[in-house]
C-alpha positions as CSV (number, residue, x, y, z in Angstrom):
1,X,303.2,16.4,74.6
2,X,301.2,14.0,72.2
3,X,298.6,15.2,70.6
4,X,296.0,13.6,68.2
5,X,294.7,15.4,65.3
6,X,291.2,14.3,64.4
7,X,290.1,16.1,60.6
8,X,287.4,16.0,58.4
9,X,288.0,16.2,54.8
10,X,291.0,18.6,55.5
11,X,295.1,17.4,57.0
12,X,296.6,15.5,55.7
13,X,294.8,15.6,52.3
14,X,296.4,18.0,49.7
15,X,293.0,19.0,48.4
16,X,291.5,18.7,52.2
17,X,289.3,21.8,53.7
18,X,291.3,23.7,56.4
19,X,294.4,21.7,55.7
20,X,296.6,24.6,55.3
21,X,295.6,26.1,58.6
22,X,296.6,22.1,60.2
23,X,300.0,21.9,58.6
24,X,300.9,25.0,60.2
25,X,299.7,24.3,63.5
26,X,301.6,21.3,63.4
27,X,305.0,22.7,62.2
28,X,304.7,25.6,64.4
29,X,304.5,23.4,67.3
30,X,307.5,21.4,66.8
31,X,308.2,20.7,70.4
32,X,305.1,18.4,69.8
33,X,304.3,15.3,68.4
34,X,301.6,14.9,66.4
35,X,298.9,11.8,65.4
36,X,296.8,12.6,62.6
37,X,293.7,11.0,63.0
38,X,291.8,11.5,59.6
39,X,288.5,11.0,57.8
40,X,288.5,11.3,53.5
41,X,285.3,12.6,52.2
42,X,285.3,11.3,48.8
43,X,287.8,8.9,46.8
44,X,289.2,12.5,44.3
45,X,290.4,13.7,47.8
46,X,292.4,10.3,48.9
47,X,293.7,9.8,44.9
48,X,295.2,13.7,45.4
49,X,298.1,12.4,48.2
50,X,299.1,14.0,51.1
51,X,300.8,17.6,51.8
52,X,304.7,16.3,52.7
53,X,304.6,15.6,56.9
54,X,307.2,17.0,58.7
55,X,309.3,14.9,61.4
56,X,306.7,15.6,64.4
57,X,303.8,13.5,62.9
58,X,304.4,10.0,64.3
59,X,301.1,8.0,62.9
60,X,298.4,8.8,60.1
61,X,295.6,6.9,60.6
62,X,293.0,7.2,57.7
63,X,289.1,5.9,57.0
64,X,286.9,6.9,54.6
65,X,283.2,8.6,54.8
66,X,282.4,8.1,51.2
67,X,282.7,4.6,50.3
68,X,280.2,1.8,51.3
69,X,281.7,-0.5,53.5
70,X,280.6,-4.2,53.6
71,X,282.0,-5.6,57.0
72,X,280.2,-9.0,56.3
73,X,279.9,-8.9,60.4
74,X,276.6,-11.4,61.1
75,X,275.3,-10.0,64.8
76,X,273.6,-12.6,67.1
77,X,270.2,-12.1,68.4
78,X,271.5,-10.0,71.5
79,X,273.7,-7.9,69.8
80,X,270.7,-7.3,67.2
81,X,268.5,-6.9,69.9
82,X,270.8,-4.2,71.6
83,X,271.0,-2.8,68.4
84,X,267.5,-1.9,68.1
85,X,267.4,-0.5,71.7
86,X,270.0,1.8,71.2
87,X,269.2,2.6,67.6
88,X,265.6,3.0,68.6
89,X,266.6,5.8,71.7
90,X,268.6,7.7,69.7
91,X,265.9,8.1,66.8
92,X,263.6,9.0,69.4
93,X,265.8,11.6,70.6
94,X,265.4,13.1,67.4
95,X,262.3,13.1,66.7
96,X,261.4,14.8,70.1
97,X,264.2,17.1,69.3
98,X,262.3,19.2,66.9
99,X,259.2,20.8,68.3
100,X,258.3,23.0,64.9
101,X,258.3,23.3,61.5
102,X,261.4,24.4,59.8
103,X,260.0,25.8,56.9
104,X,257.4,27.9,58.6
105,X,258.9,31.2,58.3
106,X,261.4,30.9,55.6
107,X,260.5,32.1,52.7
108,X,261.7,35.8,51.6
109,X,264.5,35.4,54.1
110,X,268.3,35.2,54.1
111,X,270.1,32.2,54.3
112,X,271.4,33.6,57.6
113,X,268.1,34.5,58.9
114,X,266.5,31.3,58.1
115,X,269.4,29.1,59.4
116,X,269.0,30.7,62.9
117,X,265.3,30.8,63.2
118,X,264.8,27.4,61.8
119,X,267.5,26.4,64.7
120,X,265.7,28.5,67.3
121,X,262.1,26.0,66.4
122,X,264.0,22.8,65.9
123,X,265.0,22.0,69.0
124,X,267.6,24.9,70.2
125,X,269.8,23.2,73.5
126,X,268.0,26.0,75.4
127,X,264.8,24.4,75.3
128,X,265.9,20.4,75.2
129,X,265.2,18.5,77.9
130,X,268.2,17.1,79.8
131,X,266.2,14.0,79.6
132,X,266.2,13.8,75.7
133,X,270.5,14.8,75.9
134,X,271.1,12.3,78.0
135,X,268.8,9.8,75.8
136,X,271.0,11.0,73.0
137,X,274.4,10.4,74.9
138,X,273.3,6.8,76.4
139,X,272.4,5.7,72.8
140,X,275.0,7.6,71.1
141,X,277.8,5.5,73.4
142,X,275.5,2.3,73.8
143,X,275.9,1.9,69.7
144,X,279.5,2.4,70.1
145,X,280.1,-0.1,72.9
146,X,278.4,-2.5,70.7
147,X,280.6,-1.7,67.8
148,X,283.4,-2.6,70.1
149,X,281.9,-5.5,71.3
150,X,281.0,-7.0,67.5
151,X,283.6,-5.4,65.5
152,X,281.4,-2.4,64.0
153,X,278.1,-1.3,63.0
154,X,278.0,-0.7,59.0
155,X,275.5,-3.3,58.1
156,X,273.6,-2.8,60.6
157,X,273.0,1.0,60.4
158,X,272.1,0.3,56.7
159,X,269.7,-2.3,57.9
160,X,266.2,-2.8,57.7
161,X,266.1,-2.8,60.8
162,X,267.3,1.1,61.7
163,X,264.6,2.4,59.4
164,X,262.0,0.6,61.0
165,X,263.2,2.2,64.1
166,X,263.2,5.4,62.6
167,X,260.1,5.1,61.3
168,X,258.9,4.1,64.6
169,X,260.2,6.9,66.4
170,X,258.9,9.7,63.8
171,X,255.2,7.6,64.2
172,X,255.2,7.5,68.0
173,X,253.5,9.7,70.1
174,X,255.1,13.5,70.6
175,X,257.2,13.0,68.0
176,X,257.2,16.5,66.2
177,X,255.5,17.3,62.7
178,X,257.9,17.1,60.2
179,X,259.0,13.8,61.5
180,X,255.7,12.7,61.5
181,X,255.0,14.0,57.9
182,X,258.2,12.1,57.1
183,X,257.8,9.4,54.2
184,X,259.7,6.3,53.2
185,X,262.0,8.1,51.2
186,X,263.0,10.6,53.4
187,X,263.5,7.7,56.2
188,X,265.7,5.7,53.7
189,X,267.6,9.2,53.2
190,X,268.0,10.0,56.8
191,X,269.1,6.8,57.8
192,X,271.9,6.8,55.0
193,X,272.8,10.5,56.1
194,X,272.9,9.1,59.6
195,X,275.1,5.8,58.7
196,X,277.8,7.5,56.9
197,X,277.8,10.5,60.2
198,X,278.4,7.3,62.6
199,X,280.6,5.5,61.0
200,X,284.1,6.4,63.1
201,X,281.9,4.6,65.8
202,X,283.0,1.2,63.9
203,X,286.6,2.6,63.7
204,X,289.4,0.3,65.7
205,X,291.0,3.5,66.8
206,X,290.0,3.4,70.7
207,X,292.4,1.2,72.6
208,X,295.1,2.3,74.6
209,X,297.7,1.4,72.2
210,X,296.3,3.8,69.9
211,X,294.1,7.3,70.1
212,X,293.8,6.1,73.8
213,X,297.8,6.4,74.2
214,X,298.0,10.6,73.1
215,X,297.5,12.9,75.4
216,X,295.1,15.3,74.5
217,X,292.5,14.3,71.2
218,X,292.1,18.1,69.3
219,X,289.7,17.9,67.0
220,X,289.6,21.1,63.8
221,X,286.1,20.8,63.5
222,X,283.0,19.5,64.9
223,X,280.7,16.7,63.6
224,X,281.8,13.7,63.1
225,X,285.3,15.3,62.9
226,X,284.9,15.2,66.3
227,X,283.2,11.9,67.0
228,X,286.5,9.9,67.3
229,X,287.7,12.7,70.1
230,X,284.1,12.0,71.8
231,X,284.9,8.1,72.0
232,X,288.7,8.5,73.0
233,X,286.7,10.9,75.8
234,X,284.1,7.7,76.2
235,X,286.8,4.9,76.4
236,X,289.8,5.7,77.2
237,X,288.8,9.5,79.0
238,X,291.6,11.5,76.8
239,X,290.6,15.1,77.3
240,X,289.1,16.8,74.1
241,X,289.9,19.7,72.0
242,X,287.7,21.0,69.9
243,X,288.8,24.2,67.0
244,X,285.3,25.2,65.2
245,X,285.5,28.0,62.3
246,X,282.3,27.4,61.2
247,X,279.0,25.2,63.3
248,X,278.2,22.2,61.4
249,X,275.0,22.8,61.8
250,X,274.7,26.0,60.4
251,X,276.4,24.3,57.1
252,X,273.8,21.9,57.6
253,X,270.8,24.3,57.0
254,X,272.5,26.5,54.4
255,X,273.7,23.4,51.8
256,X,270.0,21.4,52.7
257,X,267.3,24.0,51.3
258,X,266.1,21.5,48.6
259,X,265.7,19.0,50.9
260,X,262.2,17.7,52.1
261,X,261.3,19.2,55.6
262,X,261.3,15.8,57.7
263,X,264.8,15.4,56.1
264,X,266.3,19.0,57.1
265,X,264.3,18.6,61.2
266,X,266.0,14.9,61.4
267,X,269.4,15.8,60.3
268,X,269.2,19.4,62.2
269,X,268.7,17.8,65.2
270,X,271.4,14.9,64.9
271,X,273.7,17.7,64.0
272,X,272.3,19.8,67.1
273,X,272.2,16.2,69.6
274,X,275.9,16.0,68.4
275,X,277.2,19.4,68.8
276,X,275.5,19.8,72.5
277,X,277.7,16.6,73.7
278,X,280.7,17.3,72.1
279,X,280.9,20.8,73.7
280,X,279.6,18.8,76.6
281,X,282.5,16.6,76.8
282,X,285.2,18.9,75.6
283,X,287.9,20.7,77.8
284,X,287.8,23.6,75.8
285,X,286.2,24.9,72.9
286,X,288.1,27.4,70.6
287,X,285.8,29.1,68.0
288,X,287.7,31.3,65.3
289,X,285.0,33.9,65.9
290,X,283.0,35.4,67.3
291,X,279.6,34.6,65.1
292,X,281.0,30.8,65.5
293,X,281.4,31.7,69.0
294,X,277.7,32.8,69.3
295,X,276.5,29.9,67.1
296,X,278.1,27.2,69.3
297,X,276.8,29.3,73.0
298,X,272.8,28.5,71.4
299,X,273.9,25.0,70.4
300,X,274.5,24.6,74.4
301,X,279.0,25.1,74.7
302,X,279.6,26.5,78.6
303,X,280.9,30.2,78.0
304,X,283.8,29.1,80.4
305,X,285.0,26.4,77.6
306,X,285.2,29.0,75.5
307,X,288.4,30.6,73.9
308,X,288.0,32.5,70.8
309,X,291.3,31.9,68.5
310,X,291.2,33.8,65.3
311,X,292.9,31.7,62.1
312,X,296.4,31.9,61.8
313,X,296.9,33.3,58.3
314,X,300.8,33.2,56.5
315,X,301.3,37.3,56.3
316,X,304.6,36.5,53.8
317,X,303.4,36.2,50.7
318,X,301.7,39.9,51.2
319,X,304.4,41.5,52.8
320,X,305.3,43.2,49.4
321,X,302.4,44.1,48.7
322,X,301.1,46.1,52.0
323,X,304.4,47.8,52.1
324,X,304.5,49.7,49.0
325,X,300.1,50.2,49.2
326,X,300.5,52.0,45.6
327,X,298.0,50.4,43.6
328,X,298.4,50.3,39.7
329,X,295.0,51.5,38.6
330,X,293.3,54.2,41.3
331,X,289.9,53.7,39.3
332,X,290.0,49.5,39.4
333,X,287.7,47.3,41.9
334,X,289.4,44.0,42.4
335,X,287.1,40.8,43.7
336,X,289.2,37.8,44.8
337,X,288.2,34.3,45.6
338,X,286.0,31.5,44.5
339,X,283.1,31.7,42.1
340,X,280.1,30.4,43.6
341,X,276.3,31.5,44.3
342,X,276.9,32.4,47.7
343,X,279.6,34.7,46.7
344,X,276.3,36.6,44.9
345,X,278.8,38.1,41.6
346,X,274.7,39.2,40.5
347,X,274.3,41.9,43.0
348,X,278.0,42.9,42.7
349,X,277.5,43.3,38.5
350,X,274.3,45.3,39.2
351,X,276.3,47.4,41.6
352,X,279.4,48.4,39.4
353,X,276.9,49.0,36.7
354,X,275.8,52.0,38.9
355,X,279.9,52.8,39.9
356,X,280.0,52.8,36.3
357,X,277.8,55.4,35.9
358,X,279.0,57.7,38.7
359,X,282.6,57.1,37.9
360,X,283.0,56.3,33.7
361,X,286.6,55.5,34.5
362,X,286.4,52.6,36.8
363,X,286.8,48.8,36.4
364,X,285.8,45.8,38.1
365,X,288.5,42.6,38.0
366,X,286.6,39.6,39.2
367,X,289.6,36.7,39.7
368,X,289.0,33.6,41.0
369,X,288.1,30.1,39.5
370,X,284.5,28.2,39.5
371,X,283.9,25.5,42.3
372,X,282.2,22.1,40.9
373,X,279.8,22.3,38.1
374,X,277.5,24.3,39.8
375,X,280.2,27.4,39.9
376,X,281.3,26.6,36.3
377,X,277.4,27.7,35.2
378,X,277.4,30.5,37.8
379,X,280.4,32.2,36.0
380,X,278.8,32.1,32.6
381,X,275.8,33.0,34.0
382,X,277.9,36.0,35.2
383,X,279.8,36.9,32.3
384,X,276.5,37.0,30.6
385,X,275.5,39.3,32.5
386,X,278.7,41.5,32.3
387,X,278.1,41.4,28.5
388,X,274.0,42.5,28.9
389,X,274.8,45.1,31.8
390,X,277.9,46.7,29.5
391,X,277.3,46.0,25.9
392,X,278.2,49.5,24.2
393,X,281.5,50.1,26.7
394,X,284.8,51.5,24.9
395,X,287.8,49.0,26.3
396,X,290.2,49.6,28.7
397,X,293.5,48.0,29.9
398,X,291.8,45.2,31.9
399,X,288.7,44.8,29.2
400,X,287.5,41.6,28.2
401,X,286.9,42.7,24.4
402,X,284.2,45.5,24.5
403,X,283.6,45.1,28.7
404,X,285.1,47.1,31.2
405,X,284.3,43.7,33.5
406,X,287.0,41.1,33.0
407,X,287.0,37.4,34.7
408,X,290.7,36.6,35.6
409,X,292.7,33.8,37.2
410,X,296.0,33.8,39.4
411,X,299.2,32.3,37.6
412,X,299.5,34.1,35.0
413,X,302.0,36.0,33.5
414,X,299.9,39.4,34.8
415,X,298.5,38.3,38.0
416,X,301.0,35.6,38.9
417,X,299.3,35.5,42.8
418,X,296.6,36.7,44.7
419,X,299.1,39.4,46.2
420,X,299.4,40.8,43.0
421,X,295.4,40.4,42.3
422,X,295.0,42.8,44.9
423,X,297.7,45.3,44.6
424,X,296.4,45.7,40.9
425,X,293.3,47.8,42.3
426,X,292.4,50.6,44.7
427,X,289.8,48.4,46.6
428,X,289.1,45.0,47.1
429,X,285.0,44.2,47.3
430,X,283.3,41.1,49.2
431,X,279.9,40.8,48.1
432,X,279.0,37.6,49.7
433,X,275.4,36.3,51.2
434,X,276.9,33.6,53.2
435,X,280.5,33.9,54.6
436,X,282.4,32.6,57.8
437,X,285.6,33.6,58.1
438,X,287.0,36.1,55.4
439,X,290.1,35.0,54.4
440,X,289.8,37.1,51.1
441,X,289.7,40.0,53.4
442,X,292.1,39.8,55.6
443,X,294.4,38.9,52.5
444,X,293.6,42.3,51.2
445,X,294.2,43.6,54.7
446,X,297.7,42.6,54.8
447,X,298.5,44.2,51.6
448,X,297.1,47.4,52.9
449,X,293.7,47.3,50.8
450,X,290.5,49.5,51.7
451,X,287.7,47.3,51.2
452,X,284.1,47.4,51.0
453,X,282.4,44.2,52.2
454,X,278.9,42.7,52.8
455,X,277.5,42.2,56.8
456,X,277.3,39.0,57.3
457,X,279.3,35.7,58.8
458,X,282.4,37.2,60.6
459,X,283.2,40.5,58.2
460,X,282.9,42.9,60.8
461,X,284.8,41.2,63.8
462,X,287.4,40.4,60.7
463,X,287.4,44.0,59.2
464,X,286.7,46.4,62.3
465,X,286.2,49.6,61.8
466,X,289.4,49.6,58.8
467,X,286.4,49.5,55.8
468,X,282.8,50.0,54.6
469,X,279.9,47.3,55.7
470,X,277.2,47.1,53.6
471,X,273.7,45.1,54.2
472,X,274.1,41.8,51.6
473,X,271.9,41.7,48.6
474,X,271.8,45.3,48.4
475,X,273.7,46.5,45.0
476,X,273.0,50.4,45.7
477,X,274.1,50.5,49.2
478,X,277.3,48.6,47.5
479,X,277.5,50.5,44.7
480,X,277.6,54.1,46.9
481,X,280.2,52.8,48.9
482,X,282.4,52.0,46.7
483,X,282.0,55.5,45.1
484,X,282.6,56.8,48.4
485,X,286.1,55.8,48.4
486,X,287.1,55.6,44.9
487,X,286.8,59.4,45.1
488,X,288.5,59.8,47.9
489,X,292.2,58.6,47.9
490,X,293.8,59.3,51.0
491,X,291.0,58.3,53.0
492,X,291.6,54.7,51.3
493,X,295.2,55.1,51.9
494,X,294.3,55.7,56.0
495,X,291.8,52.1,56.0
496,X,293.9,50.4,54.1
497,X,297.1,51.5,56.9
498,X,294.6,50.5,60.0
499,X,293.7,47.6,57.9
500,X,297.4,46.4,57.4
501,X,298.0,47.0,60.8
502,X,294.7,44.8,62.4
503,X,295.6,41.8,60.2
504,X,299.2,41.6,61.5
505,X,297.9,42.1,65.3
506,X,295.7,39.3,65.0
507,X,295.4,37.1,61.7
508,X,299.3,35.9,61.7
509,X,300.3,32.5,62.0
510,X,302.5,33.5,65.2
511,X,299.3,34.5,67.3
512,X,297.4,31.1,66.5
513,X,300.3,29.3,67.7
514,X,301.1,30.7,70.5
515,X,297.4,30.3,71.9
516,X,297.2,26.8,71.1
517,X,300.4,26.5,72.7
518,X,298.9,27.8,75.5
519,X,295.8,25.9,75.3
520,X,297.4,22.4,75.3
521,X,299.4,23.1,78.2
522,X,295.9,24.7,80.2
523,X,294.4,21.3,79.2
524,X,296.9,19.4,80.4
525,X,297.5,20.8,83.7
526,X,294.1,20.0,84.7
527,X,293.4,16.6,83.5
528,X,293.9,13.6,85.7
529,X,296.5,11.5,85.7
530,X,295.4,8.3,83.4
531,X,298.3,6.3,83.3
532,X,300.5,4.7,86.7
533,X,304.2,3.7,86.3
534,X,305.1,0.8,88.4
535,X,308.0,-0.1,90.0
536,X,309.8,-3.8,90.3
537,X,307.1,-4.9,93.1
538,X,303.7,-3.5,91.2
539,X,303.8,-0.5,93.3
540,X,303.3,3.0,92.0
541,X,306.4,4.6,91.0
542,X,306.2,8.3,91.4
543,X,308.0,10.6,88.9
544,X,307.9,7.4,86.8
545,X,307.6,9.1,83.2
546,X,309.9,12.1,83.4
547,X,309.4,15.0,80.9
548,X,312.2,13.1,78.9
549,X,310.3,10.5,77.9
550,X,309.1,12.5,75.1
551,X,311.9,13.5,73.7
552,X,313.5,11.7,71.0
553,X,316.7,10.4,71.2
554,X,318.5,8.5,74.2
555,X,316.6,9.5,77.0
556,X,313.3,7.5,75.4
557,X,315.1,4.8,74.1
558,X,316.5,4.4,77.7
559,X,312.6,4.5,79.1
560,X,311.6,2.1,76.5
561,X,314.3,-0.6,77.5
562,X,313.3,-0.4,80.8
563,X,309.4,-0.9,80.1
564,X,310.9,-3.7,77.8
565,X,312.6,-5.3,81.2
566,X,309.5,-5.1,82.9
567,X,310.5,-2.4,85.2
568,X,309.2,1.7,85.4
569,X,308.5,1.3,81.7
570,X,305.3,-0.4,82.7
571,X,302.0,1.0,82.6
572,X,298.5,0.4,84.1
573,X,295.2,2.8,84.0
574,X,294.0,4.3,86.3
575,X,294.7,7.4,88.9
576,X,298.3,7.6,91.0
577,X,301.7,9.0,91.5
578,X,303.0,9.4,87.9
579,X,303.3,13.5,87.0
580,X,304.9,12.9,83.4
581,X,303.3,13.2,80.4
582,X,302.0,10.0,79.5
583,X,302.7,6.1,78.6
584,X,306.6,5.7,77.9
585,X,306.6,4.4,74.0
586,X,308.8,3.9,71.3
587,X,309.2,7.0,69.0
588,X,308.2,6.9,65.6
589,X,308.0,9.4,62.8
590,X,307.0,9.1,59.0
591,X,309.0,11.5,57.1
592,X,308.0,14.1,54.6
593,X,308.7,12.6,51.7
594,X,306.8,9.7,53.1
595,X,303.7,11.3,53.5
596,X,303.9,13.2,50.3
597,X,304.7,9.9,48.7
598,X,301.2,8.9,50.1
């Protein structure tokens, strides 16, 4: 089977989001051959190279989100003119997307809570017309048959022209009020937010020769990760894949709070229009879990698409670890990952201050490095902290100087990995506001950790009923349940066992694989035949692409002469005989040091 791989910012990028989760997909499923089909998000993430490809990746194709691009293409009055029209319906599908105000009710609220009600009054699928979806879709496809036609759309989705539509649409009657209230700036703002989200439609990826020639399009996230699966879908009718491990949407509304509320309704419901199609037009939808799973049922995704497949996680590296669950210091807390507001360190501080009190002995290791600038300042914010919150504290083995707190990285000589960041405490804390899927947790899992963790994102469908949940933002709650089990050691030892036990049920690399092994084959069973064989006379040839054709080696290259000859190596469109597995074609592979050359 040929698959293509559409990403985002992630495979085959070394410093890409969800690449590690992509590369072993890809090498688990050797018996497949593999297109990667991928979009760079900024020029840091190209210069970094790719992870080294293994011999099943036949193509990389790659175009980036973050530059300008200046296509110097000069449209004719018709094409302008269809332009407009189709630029114009989808702008007013937006603006009659929205019925409310999202900031009417978000003040004093979660990020969570505010994300879901602001979806719930901006235009949930539940309440949408079908008349302004299928406004959306008829627009959405119109601008991308005209990128086809006139060789893409960058200028013009820049142009002065698309903000005058926008403007137009947000002015027109029954537009909602925030896109009424909406000024110039935030029209010049949406309309760049909305050029860079539709550039793949000016991609020359959609011909037959190309994305159209795989068999099934699997995108790993939504958005416009997804956008070149919807056009395969549109052109070429490849059936589509999607993997979600987090909405796009709901990243929408918790990394937009600063922005003005025109800006966040307009984006919302592009982000909502685009999710509602793509689950739409996909085969099957595979959520990692089960708050994804609920996040992409209110964006409008057919519960019988759905197929909740947890991440595959590598178990190795923590093997040692959960088998010998002694723990070097029975009085340590241990936080792992990566410094950042979200990960609210504040409340966790405030919380071992009151440990600290209860139990005089304990420690708190916070390891993990600072994300962008904005995590650099949050972890001296922190250690400030430490230093007000403890300032008279005798030191201990893991002390910073006077504080029983200390702010540690991986790959050193005493915590060479986050195995042995783990193993060096009795339990492992998550004290997050906003989380999706764990993977800090079900690393401590694996080494047999008890932890104590914050309710929100997927932490309890990760965890079970193997630790403590706590509401977020709530350092006492924390704070007592973290007592709870430092003073009681075997009832740690017993949720760290169950603990060790869930993660290797469900979190291994193993499971993943085998149900997207699965899922390909499910897919493929029931789409239509897209591609006819024919025999010497230009009559259907049935049986005409055997289940060989795929396989590298002799029994290709014999399918591909014969195609060269003219005879059942040629290929039309359309429905017929043929059972195989697609187009015969020449098999190509770029190596591994190729790709990591790149």
């Amino acid at each position: 089977m040929r698959i293509g791989l559409l990403t985002e910012g992630g495979y085959p990028y070394v410093s890409g989001e969800a690449g590690l989760w992509c590369d072993r997909l890809v090498r688990g499923l050797e018996h497949h051959e593999f297109d990667v089909y991928a979009l760079s998000r900024s020029e840091r993430e190209e210069d970094g190279g790719w992870v080294p490809l293994p011999p099943q990746v036949g193509r990389v194709r790659t175009a980036p989100l973050w530059e300008t691009v200046d296509d110097g293409i000069v449209h004719g009055r018709r094409a302008r003119r269809r332009f407009a029209e189709c630029y114009g319906e989808l702008a007013t599908a937006l603006c009659a997307a929205a019925p409310g105000d999202p900031a009417r009710s978000s003040e004093g609220r979660s990020s969570e809570a505010r994300s879901s009600d602001a979806w719930s009054s901006e235009g949930e699928p539940e309440g949408q017309s079908a008349l302004e979806a299928d406004r959306f879709a008829s627009a959405l496809y119109g601008l991308a048959e005209l990128a086809r036609d006139e060789g893409g759309l960058p200028t013009a989705l820049r142009s002065e022209t698309a903000v005058r539509a926008l403007e137009r649409a947000c002015r027109a009657p029954g537009a909602h009020r925030s896109a009424r209230e909406a000024r110039v700036p935030d029209l010049l703002a949406v309309a760049a937010r909305l050029e860079r989200a539709l550039r793949p439609l000016s991609l020359d990826w959609y011909e037959d020769d190309d994305l159209g020639s795989v068999d099934l399009c699997h995108a790993a996230s939504g958005g416009t990760g997804a956008l070149p699966g919807l056009l395969a879908r549109h052109f070429c009718d490849v059936p589509l894949l999607v993997t979600e491990y987090g909405v796009r949407l709901r990243a929408h509304y918790l990394t937009e709070p600063d922005s003005s509320p025109a800006i966040r309704s307009l984006l919302a419901a592009f982000h909502g229009r685009l999710a509602a199609e793509t689950y739409r037009r996909a085969a099957v939808i595979t959520p990692g879990n089960t708050h994804t799973r609920r996040w992409q049922e209110r964006c409008g995704a057919d519960r019988a698409k759905l197929r909740t497949v947890h991440p595959g996680m590598d178990a190795a590296p923590f093997a040692e670890a959960g088998e010998s669950p002694e723990c070097a210091d029975p009085q340590t807390l241990v936080w792992v990952g990566r410094v950042e507001p979200a990960k609210d360190l504040v409340s966790l501080l405030h919380a071992f201050a009151e440990v600290r009190r209860a139990e005089p002995g304990s420690r708190l290791r916070i390891v993990g490095a600072p994300f962008g600038p904005e995590g650099v300042a949050y972890l001296a914010h922190c250690k400030g902290l430490a230093a007000q919150l403890f300032p008279d504290e005798a030191d201990g083995p893991h002390a910073v100087g006077r504080n029983p707190v200390s702010f540690e990285e991986t790959g050193g000589p005493e915590l060479p990995s986050r195995a042995d960041a783990y193993a060096s405490g009795a339990l492992v804390v998550l004290s997050s506001v906003v989380e999706g899927f764990p993977t800090g947790l079900v690393e401590a899992m694996f080494c047999g950790r008890a932890t104590v963790s914050t309710d929100v994102g997927a932490v309890v469908e990760a965890i079970g009923g193997t630790g403590l949940v706590v509401p977020p933002r709530n350092p006492r709650a924390l704070a007592e349940a973290c007592v709870a089990l430092l003073r009681d050691p075997e009832r740690r030892e017993r949720l760290g066992a169950a603990a060790r036990a869930r993660a290797l049920e469900l979190f291994t690399v193993e499971q993943n694989i085998t149900a997207f092994h699965g899922i390909y084959l499910e897919i493929l069973s029931r789409a239509p035949v897209r591609r006819v064989v024919l025999d010497g006379a230009g009559e259907p040839l049935p049986f005409g692409v055997p289940a060989e054709a795929h396989v590298p080696g002799r029994w290709s290259d014999a399918t591909a002469r014969a195609a060269a000859r003219g005879g059942p190596g040629a290929v039309r469109t359309g429905p017929g005989w043929a059972t195989g597995g697609g187009p015969v074609r020449a098999t190509t592979a770029v190596s591994a040091a190729e790709g990591a050359s790149r």
